[in-house]
C-alpha positions in Angstrom: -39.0 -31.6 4.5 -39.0 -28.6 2.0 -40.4 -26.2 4.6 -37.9 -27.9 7.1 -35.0 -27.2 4.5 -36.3 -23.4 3.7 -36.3 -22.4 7.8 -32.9 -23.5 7.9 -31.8 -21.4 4.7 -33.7 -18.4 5.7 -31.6 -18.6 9.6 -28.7 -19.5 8.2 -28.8 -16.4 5.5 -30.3 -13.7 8.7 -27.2 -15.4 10.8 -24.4 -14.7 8.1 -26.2 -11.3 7.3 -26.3 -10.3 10.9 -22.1 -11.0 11.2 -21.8 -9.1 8.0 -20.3 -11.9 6.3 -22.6 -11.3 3.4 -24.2 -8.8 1.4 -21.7 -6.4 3.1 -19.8 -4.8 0.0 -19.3 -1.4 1.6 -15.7 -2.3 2.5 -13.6 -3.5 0.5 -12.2 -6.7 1.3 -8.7 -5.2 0.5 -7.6 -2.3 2.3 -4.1 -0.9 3.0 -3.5 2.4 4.5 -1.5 5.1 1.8 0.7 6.3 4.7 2.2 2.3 5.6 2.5 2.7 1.8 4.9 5.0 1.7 6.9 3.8 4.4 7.1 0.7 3.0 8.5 2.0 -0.3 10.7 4.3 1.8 12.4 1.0 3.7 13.4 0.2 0.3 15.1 2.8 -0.8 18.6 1.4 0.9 18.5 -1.0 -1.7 17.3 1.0 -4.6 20.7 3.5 -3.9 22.8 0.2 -3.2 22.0 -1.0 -6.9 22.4 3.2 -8.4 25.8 2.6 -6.6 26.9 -0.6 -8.0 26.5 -2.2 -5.1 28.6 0.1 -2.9 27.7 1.4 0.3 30.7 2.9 0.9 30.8 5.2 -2.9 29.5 8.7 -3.1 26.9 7.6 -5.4 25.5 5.7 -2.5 25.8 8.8 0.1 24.5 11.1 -2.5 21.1 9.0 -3.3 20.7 8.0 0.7 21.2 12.0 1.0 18.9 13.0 -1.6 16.2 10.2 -0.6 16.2 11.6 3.1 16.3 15.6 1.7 12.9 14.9 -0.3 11.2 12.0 1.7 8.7 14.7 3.7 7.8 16.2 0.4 7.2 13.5 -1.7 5.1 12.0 1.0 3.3 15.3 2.0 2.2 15.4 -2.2 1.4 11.9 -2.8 -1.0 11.6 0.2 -2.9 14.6 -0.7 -3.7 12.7 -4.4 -4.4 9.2 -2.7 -7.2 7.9 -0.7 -6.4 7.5 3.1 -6.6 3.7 2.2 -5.3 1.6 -1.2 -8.0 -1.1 -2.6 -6.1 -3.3 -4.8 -2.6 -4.7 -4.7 -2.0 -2.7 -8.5 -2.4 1.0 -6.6 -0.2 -0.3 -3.8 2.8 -1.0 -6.0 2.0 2.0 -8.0 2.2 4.4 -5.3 5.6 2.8 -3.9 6.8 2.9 -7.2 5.7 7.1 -7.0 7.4 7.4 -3.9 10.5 6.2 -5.0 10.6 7.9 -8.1 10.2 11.0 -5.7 13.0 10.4 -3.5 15.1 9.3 -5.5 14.6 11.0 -9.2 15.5 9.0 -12.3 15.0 5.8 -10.2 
């Protein structure tokens, strides 16, 4: 029965190691491309100028950040990606790097 038990353990592990689905820890299991990133924080920047504004789409404060935002978008990206890894590991650099980006685009944010 033991040796019975021990076959199926050891065919069971090779099976599961074969798939990769263990003893496979050279990719993370959380993985999120920098340039979706930035995009991301980018679609939120209409809201981000919205609040600046009051709440006013139609103000000059509103115009100004959306202008500014746009102006400085290809920059901001173009310097952030050269400091980041092509991919993000952990939810903690994802929002940090949005945060960077809007910062960017849209200085004292």
């Amino acid at each position: 029965m033991k040796k019975l038990l021990l076959g199926l353990i050891i065919i069971v592990s090779a099976v599961l190691l074969k798939q990769g689905m263990i003893f496979n820890s050279s990719e993370p299991d959380f993985q999120y491309p920098s340039n979706d990133v930035l995009d991301e924080a980018m679609a939120l920047v209409n809201a981000l100028c919205r609040e600046r504004s009051n709440g006013y789409t139609d103000s000059i404060d509103y115009y100004h950040c959306m202008d500014t935002a746009d102006a400085f978008e290809d920059l901001c990206k173009q310097r952030i990606l050269s400091q980041i890894p092509e991919n993000l590991t952990s939810v903690s650099a994802v929002n940090e790097n949005k945060r960077r980006m809007q910062k960017c685009v849209v200085p004292s944010s």
